[in-house]
Backbone as JSON Lines, residues from 0, in Angstrom:
{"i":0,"aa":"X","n":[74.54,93.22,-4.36],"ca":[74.87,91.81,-4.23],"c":[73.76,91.0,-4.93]}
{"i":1,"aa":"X","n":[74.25,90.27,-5.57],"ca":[72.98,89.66,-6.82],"c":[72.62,88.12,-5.32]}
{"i":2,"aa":"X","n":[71.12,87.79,-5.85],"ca":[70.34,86.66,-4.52],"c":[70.15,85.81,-5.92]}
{"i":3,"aa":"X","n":[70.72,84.78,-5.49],"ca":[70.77,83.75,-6.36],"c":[69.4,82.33,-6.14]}
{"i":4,"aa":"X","n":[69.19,81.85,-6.18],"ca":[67.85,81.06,-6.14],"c":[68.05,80.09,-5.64]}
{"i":5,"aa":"X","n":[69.54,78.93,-5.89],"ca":[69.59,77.74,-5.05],"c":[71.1,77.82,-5.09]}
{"i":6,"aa":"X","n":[71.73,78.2,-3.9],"ca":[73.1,77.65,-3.89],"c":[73.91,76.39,-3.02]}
{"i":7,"aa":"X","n":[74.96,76.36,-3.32],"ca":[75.62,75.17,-2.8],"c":[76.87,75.52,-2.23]}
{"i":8,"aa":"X","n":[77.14,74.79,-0.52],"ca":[78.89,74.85,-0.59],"c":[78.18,73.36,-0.6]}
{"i":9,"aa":"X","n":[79.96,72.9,0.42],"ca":[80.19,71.37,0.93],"c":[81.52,71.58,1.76]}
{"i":10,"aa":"X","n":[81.71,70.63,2.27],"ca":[82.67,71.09,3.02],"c":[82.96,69.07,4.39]}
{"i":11,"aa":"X","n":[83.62,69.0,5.23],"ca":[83.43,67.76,6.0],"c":[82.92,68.04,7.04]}
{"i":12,"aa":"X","n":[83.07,69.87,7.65],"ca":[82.41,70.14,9.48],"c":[82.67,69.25,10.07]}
{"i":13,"aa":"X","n":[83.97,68.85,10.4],"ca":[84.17,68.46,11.33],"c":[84.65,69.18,12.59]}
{"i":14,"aa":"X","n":[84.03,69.0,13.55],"ca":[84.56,69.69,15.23],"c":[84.03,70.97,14.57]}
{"i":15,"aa":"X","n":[82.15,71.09,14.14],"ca":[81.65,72.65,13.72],"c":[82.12,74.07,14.46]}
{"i":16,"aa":"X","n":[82.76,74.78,14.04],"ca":[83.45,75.85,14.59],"c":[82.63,77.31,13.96]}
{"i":17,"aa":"X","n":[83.06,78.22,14.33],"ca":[82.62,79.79,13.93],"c":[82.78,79.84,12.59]}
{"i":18,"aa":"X","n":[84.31,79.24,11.69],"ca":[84.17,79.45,10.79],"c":[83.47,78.85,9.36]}
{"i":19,"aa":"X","n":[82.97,77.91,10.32],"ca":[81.98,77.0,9.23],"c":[80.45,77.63,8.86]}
{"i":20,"aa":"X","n":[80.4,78.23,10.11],"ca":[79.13,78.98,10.45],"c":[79.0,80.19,9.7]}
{"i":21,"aa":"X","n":[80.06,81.01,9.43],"ca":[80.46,82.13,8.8],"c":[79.83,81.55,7.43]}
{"i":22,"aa":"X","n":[80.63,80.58,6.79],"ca":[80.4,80.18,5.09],"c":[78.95,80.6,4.94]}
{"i":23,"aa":"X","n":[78.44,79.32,5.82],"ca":[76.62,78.82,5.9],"c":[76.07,80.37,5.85]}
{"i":24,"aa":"X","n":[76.16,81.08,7.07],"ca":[75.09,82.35,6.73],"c":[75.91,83.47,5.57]}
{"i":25,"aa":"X","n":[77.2,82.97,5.13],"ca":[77.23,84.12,4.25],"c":[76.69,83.85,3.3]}
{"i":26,"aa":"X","n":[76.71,82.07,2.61],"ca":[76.17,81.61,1.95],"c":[74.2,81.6,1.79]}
{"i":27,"aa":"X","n":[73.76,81.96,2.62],"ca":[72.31,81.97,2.52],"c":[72.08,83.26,2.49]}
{"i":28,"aa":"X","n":[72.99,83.86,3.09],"ca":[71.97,85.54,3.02],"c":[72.45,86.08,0.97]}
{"i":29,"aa":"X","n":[72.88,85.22,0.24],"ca":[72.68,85.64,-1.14],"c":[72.08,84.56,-1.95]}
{"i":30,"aa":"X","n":[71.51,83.32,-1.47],"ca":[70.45,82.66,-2.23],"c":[69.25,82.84,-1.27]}
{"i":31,"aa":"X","n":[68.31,82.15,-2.32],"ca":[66.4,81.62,-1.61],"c":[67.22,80.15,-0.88]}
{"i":32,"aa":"X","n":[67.83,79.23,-1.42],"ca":[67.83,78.53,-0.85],"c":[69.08,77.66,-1.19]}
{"i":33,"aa":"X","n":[69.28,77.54,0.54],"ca":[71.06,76.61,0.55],"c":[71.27,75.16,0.88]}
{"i":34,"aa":"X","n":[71.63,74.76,-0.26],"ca":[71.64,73.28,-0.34],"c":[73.19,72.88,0.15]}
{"i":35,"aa":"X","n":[73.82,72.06,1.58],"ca":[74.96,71.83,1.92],"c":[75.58,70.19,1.49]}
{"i":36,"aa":"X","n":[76.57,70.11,0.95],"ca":[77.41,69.18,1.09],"c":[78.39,68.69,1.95]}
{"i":37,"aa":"X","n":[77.77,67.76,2.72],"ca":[78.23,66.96,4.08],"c":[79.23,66.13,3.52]}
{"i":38,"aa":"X","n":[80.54,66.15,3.11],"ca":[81.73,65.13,3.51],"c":[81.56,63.87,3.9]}
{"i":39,"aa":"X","n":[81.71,63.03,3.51],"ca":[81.71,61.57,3.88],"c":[82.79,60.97,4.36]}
{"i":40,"aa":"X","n":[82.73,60.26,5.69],"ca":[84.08,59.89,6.16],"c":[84.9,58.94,5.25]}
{"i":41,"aa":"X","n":[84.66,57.88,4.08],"ca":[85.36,57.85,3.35],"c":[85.53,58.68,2.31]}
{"i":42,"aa":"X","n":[85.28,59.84,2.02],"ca":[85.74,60.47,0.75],"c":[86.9,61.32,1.45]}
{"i":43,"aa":"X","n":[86.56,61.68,2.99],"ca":[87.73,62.55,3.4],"c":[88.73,61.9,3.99]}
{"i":44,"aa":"X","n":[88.86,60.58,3.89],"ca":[89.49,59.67,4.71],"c":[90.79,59.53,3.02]}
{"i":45,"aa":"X","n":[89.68,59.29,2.32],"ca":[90.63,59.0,0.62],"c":[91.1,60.14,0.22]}
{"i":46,"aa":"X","n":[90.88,62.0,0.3],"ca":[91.18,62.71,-0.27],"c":[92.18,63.46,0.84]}
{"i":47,"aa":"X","n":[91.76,63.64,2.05],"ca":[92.31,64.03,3.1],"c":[93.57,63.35,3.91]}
{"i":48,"aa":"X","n":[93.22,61.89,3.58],"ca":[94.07,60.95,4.43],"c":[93.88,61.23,6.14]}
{"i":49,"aa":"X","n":[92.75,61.74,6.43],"ca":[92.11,61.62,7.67],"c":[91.06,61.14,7.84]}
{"i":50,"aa":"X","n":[90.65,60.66,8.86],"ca":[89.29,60.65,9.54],"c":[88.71,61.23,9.97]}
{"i":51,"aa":"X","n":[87.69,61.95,9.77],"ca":[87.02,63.01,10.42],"c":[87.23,62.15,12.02]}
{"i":52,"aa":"X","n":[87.02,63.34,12.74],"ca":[86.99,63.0,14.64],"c":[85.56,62.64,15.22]}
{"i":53,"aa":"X","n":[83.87,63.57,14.54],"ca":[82.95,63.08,14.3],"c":[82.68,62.53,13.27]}
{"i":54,"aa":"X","n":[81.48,61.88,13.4],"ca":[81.3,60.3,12.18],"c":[80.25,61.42,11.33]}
{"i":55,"aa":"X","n":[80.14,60.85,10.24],"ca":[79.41,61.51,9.13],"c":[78.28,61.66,9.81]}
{"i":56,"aa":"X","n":[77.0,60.45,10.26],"ca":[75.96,60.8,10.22],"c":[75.86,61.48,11.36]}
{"i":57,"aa":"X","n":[76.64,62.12,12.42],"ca":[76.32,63.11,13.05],"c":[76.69,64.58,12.45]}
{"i":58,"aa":"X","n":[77.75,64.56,11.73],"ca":[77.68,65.63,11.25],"c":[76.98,66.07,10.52]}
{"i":59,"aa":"X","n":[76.43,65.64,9.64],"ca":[75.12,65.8,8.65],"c":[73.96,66.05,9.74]}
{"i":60,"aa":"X","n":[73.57,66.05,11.15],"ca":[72.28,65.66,11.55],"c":[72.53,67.13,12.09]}
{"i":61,"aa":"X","n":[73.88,67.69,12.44],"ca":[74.87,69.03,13.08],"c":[74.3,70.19,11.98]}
{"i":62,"aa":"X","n":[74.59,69.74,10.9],"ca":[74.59,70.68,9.59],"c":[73.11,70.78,9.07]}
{"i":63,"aa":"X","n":[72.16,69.63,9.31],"ca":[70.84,69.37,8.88],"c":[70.41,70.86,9.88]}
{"i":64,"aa":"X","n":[70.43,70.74,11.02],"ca":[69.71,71.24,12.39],"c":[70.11,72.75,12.5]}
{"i":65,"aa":"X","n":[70.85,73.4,11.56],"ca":[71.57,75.03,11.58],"c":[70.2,75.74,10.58]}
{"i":66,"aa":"X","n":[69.75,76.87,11.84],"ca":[68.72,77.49,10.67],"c":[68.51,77.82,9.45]}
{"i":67,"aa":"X","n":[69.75,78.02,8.56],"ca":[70.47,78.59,7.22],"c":[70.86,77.72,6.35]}
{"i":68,"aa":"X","n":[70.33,76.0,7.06],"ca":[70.89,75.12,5.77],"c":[69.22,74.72,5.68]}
{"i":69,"aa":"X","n":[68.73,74.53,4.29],"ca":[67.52,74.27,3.77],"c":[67.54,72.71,3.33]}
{"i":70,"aa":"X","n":[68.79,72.54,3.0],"ca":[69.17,70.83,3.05],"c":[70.13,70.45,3.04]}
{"i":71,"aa":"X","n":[70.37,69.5,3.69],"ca":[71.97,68.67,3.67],"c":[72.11,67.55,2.83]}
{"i":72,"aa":"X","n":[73.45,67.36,2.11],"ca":[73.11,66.0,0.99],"c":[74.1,64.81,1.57]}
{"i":73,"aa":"X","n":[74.68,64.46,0.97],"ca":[75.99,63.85,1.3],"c":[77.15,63.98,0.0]}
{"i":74,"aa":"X","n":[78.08,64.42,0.2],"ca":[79.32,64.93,-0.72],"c":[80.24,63.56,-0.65]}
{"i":75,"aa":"X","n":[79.78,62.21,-1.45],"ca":[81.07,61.36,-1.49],"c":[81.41,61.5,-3.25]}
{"i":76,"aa":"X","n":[81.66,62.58,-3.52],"ca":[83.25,62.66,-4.4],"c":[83.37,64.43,-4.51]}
{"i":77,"aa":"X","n":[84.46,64.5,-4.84],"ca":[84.46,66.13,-5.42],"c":[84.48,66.59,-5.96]}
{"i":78,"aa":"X","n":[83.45,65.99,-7.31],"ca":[83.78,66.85,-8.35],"c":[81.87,67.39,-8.47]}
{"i":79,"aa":"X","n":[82.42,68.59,-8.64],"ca":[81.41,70.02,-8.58],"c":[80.47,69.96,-9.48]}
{"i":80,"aa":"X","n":[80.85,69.56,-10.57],"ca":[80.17,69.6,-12.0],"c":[79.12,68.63,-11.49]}
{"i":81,"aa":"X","n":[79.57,67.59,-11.25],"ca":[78.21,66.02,-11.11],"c":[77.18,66.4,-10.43]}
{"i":82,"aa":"X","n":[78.12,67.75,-9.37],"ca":[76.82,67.77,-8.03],"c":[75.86,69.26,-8.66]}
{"i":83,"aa":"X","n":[76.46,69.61,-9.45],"ca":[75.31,70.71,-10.38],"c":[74.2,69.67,-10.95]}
{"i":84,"aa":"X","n":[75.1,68.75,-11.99],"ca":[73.87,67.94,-12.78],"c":[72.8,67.36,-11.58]}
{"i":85,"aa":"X","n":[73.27,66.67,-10.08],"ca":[72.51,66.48,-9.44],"c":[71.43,67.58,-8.72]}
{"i":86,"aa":"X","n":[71.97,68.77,-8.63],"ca":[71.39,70.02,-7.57],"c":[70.75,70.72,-8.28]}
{"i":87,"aa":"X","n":[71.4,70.88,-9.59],"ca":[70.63,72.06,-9.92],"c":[70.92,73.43,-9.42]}
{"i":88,"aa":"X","n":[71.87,73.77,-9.08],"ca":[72.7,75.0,-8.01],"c":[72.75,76.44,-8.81]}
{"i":89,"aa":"X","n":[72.44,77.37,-8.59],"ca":[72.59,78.13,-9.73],"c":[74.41,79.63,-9.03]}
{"i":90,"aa":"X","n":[74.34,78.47,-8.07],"ca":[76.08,79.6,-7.59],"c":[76.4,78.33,-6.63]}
{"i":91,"aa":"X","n":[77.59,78.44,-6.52],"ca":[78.76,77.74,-5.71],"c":[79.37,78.44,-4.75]}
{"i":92,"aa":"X","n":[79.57,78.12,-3.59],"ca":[80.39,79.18,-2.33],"c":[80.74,78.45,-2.2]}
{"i":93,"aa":"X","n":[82.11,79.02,-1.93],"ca":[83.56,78.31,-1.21],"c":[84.41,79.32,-0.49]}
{"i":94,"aa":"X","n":[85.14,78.98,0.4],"ca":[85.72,79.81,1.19],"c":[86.97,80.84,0.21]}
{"i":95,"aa":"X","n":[87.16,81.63,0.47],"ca":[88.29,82.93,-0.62],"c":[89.52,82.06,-0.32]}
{"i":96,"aa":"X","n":[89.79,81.62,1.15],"ca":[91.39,80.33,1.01],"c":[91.62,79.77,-0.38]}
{"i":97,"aa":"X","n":[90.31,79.3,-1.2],"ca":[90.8,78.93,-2.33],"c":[90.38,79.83,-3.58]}
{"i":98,"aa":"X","n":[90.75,81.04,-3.66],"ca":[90.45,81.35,-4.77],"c":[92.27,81.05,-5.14]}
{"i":99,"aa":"X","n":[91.95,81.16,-6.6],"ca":[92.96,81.09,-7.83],"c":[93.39,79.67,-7.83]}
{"i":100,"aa":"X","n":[92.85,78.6,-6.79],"ca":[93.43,77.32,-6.76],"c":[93.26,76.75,-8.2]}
{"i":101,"aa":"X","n":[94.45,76.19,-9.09],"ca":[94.03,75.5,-10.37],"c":[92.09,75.14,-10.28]}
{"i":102,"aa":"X","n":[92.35,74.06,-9.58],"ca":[91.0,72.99,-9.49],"c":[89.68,73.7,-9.42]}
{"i":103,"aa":"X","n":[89.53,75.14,-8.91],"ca":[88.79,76.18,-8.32],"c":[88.53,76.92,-10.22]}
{"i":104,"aa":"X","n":[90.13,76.89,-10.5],"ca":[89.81,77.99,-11.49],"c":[89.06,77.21,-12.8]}
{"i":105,"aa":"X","n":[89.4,75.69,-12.94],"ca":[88.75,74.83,-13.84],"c":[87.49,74.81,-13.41]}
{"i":106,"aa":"X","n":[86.91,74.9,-12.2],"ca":[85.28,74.75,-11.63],"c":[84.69,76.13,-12.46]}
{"i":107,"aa":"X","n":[85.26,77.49,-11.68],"ca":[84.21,78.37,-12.42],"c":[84.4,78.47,-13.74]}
{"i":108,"aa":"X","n":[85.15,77.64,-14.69],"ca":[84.96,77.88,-16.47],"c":[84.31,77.01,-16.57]}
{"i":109,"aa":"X","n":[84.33,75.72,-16.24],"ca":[83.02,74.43,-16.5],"c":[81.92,75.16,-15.84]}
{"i":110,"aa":"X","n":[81.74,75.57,-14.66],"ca":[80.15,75.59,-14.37],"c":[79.91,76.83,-15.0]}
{"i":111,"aa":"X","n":[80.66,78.31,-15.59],"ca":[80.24,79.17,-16.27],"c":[79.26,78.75,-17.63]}
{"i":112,"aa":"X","n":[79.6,77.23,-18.14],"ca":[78.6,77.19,-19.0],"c":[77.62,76.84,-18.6]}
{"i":113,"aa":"X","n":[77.24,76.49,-17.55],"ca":[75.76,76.0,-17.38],"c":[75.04,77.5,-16.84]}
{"i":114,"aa":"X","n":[75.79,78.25,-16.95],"ca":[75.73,79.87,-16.35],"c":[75.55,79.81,-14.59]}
{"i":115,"aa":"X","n":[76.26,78.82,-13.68],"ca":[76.42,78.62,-12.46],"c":[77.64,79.94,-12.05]}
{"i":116,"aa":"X","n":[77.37,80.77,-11.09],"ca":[78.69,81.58,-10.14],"c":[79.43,80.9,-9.59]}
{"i":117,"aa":"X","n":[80.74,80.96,-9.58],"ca":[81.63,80.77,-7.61],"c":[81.68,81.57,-7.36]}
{"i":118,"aa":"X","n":[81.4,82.07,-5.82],"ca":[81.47,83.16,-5.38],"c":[82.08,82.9,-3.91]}
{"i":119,"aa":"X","n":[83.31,83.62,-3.81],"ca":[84.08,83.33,-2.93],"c":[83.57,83.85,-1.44]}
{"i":120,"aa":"X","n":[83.69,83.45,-0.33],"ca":[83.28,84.01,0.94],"c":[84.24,84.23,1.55]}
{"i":121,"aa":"X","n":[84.63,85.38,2.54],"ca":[85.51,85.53,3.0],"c":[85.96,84.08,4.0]}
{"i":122,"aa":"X","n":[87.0,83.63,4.59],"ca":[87.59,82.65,5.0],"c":[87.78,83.54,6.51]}
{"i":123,"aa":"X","n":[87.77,82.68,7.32],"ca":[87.57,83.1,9.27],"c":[88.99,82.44,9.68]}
{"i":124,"aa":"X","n":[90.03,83.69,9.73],"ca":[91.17,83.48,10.56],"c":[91.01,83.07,11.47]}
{"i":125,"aa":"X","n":[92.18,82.04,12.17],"ca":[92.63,81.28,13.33],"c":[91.43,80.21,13.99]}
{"i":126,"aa":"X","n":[90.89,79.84,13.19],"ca":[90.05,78.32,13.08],"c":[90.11,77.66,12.23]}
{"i":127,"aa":"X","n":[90.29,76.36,12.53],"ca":[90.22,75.35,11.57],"c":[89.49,74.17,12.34]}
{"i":128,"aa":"X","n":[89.06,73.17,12.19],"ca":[89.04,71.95,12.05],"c":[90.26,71.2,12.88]}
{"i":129,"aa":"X","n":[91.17,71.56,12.01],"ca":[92.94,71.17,12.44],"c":[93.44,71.62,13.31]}
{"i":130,"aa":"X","n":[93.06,73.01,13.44],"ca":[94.26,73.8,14.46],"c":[92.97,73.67,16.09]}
{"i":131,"aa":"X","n":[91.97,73.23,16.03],"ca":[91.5,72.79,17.26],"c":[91.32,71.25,17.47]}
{"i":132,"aa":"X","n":[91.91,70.48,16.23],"ca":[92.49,68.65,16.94],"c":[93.58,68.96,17.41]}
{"i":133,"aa":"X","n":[94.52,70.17,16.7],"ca":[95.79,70.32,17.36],"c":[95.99,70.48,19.11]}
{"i":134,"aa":"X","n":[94.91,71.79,18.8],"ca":[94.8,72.16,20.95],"c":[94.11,70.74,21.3]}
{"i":135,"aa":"X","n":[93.06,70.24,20.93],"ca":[93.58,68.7,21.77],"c":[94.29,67.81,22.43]}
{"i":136,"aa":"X","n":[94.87,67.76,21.4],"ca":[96.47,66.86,21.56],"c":[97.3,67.72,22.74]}
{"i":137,"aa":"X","n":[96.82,69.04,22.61],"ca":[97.63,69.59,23.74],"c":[97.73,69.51,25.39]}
{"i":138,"aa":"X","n":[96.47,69.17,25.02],"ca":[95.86,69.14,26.77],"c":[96.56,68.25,26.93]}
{"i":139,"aa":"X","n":[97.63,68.19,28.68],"ca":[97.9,67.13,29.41],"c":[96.92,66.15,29.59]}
């Protein structure tokens, strides 16, 4: 398994679950150091058409405070490329849910020239974000 020097996800963590946790340490145990992208409640409010359920600056303070993130930024847009020119990232993790996605497959040919990886992480069945606002709503 090649240890990459500074990597990056991002993601919104909202309602932090197991499988967010999964990304984070799969994501650090193959760089020196993991730089996270915290979701902004308007970027996921405009791309998502939701509101996160926690407010950004707690989630960022959630994601700051996990032994395996070395820094948290703030992610208000999504495009990958800008946040290389800003990071400096030398690999990208994202969950395997999206491999072959168009948008995914245009990321690793643009960041292949700056010689940046995606490297997919396995994805954590029967959690989401969603499917535990759902059991919410359930409770009487």
């Amino acid at each position: 398994m090649k240890k990459y020097k500074t990597g990056y996800t991002c993601g919104v963590f909202d309602m932090f679950h197991i499988g967010h946790l999964n990304i984070l340490r799969g994501a650090k145990a193959r760089c020196e150091r993991l730089i996270v992208g915290v979701t902004t409640d308007e970027l996921s409010l405009s791309v998502k058409h939701k509101k996160p359920i926690i407010p950004y600056a707690e989630r960022l303070e959630i994601v700051r405070a996990i032994r395996c993130v070395d820094e948290a930024v703030a992610q208000d847009d999504t495009d990958k490329l800008a946040a290389y020119h800003r990071l400096k990232y030398d690999c990208l993790f994202v969950g395997s849910d999206w491999r072959g996605a168009p948008q995914w497959v245009r990321y690793e040919k643009a960041l292949a020239e700056y010689g940046v990886d995606v490297v997919y992480l396995p994805h954590t069945d029967g959690i989401s974000s969603t499917l535990l606002a759902e059991k919410l709503y359930e409770i009487p």
